[in-house]
C-alpha positions in Angstrom: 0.0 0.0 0.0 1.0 3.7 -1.0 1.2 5.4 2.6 1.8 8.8 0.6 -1.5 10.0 -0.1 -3.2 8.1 3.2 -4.7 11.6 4.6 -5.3 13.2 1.4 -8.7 15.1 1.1 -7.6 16.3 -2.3 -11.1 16.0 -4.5 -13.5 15.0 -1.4 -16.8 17.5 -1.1 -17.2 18.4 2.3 -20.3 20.3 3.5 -19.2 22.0 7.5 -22.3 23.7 8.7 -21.6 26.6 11.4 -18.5 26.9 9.2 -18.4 30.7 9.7 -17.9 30.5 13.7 -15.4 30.5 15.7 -14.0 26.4 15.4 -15.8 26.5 12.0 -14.2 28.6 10.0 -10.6 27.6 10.9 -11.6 23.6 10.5 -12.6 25.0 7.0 -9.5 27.2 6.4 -7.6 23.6 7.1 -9.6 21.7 4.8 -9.5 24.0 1.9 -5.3 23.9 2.4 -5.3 20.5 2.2 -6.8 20.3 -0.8 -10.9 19.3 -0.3 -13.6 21.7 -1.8 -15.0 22.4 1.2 -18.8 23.9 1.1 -20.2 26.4 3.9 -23.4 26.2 5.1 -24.4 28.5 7.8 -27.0 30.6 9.3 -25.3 34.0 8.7 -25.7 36.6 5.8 -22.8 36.3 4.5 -22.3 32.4 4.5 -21.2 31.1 0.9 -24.8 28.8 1.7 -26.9 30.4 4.0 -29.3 27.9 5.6 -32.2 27.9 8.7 -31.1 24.7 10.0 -34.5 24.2 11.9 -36.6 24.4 8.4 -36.4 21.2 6.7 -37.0 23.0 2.8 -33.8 25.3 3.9 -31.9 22.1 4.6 -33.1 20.6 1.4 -32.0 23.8 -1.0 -28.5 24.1 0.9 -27.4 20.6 0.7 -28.7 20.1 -2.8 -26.5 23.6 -3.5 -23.4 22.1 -1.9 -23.9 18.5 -3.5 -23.4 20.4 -7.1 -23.8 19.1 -10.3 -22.0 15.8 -9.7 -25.0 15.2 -6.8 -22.0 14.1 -4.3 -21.4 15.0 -1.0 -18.2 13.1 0.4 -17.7 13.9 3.7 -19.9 16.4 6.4 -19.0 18.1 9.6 -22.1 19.0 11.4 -20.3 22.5 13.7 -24.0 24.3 13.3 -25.6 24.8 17.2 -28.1 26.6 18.7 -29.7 27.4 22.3 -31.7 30.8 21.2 -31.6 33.6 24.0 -31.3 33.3 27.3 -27.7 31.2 27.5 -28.1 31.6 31.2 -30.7 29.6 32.1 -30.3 27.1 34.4 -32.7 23.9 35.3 -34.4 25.5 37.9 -35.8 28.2 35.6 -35.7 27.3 31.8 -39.1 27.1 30.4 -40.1 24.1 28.2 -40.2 26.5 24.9 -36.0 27.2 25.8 -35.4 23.6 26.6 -36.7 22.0 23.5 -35.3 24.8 21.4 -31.9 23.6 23.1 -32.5 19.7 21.7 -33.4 21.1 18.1 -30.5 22.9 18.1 -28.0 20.5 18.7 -29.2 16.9 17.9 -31.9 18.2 15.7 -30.1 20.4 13.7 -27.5 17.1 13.6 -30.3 14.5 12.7 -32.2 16.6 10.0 -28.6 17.1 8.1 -27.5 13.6 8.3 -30.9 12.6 7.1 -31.0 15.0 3.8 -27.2 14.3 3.2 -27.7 10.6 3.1 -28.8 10.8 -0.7 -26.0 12.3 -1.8 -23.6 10.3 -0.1 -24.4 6.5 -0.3 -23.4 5.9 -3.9 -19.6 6.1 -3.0 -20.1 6.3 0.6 -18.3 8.6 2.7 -18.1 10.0 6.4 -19.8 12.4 8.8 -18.5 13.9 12.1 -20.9 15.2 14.3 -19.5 17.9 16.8 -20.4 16.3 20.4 -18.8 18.2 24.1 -17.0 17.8 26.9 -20.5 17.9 28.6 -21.6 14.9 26.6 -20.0 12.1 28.8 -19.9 14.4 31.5 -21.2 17.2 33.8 -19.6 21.1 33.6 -18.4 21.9 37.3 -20.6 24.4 38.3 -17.9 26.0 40.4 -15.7 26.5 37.3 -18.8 29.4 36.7 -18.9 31.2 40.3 -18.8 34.8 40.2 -18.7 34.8 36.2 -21.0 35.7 33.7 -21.1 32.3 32.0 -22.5 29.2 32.4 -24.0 25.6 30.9 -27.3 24.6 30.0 -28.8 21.3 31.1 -30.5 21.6 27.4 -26.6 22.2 25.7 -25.3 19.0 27.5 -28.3 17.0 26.9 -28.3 17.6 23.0 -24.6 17.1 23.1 -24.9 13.7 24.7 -28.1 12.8 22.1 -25.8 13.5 19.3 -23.2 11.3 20.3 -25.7 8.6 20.7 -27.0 9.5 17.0 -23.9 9.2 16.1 -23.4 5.8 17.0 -26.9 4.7 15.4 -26.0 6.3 12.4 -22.9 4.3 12.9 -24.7 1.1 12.9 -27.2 1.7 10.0 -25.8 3.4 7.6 -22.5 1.1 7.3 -24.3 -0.5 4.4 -23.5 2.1 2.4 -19.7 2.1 3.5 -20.7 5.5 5.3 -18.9 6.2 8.3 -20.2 8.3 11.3 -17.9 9.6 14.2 -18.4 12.3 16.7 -15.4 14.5 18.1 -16.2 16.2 21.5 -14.5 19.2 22.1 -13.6 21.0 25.6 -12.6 23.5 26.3 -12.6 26.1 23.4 -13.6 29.0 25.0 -14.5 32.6 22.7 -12.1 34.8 22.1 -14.9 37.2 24.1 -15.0 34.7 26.8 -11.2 34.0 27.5 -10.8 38.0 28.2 -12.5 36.9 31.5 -9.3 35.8 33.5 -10.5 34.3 36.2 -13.1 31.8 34.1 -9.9 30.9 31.6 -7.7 29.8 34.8 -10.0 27.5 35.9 -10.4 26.1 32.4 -6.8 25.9 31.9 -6.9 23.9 35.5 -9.3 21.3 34.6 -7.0 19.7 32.1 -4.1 17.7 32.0 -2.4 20.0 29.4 -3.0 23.0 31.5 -4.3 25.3 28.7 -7.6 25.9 26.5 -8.3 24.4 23.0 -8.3 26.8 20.4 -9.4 26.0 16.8 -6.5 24.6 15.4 -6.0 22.0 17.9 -9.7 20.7 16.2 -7.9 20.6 12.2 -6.0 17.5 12.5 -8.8 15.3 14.0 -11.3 16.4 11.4 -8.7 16.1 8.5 -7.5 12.0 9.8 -11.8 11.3 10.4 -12.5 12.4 6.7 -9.5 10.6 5.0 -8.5 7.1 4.5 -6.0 6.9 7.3 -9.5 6.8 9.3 -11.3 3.6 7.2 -11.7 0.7 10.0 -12.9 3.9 12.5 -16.7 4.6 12.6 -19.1 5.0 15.5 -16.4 6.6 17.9 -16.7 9.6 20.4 -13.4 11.2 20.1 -12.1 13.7 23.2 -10.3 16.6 22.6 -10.4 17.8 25.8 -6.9 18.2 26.9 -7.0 15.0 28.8 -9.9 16.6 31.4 -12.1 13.4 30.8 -9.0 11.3 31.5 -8.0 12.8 35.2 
């Protein structure tokens, strides 16, 4: 076997949605370098494909935009999430309208793309990571938030955790069509906004074994080994990239 080429993405489609965010943009900046023709859906203005992710005929028109001519869609990184307002909400106060806009936003946003991007994917199969958390295997520290402005929804960790489970039944049934499905779970990767709070950033930095943040390029080379061939005997794995915090 020719090792040379082994994480080539040179030709591959790839769809990210949320590719115009913070971790988007620069898993998208990494795959166009490397050689895929990577295709951004997102919700914003200015997004090459702008998409509603929650409307099912916005979905549709986007995916069908990105697939082209040739109909193919060879690998998809689902990045697009949503809570609505109100971010600090907490269990004992979020209303059932906020917690079920929480679960669209993350598995369902997740779920409807996978569904519509099945079509253009099982002819020459191909593979989809879905963006899981941190808070997906495990609960935030609600410590790490005194006397800060931020915090984590009970609604952000449960669609996280769904996703990952999605991920594994997507795993399962779609590997008929030699389509693979992997999750990667990210912690932390702060805002730039958020990590001019000091005190919040330390105690990040402290949870993991690393003793720092992620930032966005720590997220490239996990997408780019997922969606090549050095990744074709992997599918229905949660990967961490957490700094070793889940490992302590």
């Amino acid at each position: 076997m020719d090792y040379r080429n082994l994480f080539s993405l040179k030709g591959k489609n790839v769809v990210v949605t949320g590719g115009c965010g913070y971790l988007g943009s620069e898993i998208v900046k990494g795959l166009n370098e490397l050689g895929a023709n990577v295709k951004v859906i997102d919700y914003q203005k200015n997004a090459p494909i702008q998409c509603d992710l929650s409307d099912i005929k916005s979905v549709r028109a986007a995916l069908a935009q990105a697939a082209g001519e040739d109909k193919r869609i060879d690998g998809l990184i689902t990045m697009a999430a949503n809570l609505g307002a109100g971010v600090l909400s907490d269990i004992e106060d979020m209303d059932d309208a906020y917690w079920g806009k929480g679960l669209d936003g993350t598995v369902g946003y997740t779920f409807r793309t996978i569904r519509e991007t099945i079509p253009y994917m099982k002819q020459m199969g191909g593979s989809i990571v879905n963006i899981g958390s941190l808070y997906a295997v495990g609960a935030p520290d609600p410590r790490t938030y005194e006397d800060t402005p931020f915090s984590s929804t009970p609604n952000y960790g449960a669609g996280k955790a769904a996703t990952v489970e999605l991920t594994k039944y997507c795993a399962a049934y779609l590997a008929k069509y030699n389509i693979r499905v992997n999750s990667v779970s990210p912690g932390s990767f702060p805002h730039q906004d958020v990590q001019e709070n000091k005190l919040f950033k330390k105690r990040l930095e402290e949870k993991t074994m690393l003793g720092r943040i992620g930032y966005p390029e720590d997220l490239v080379g996990v997408m780019v080994f997922l969606l090549s061939s050095a990744s074709n005997y992997i599918t229905g794995e949660n990967v961490m990239v957490d700094g070793g915090q889940t490992a302590w």
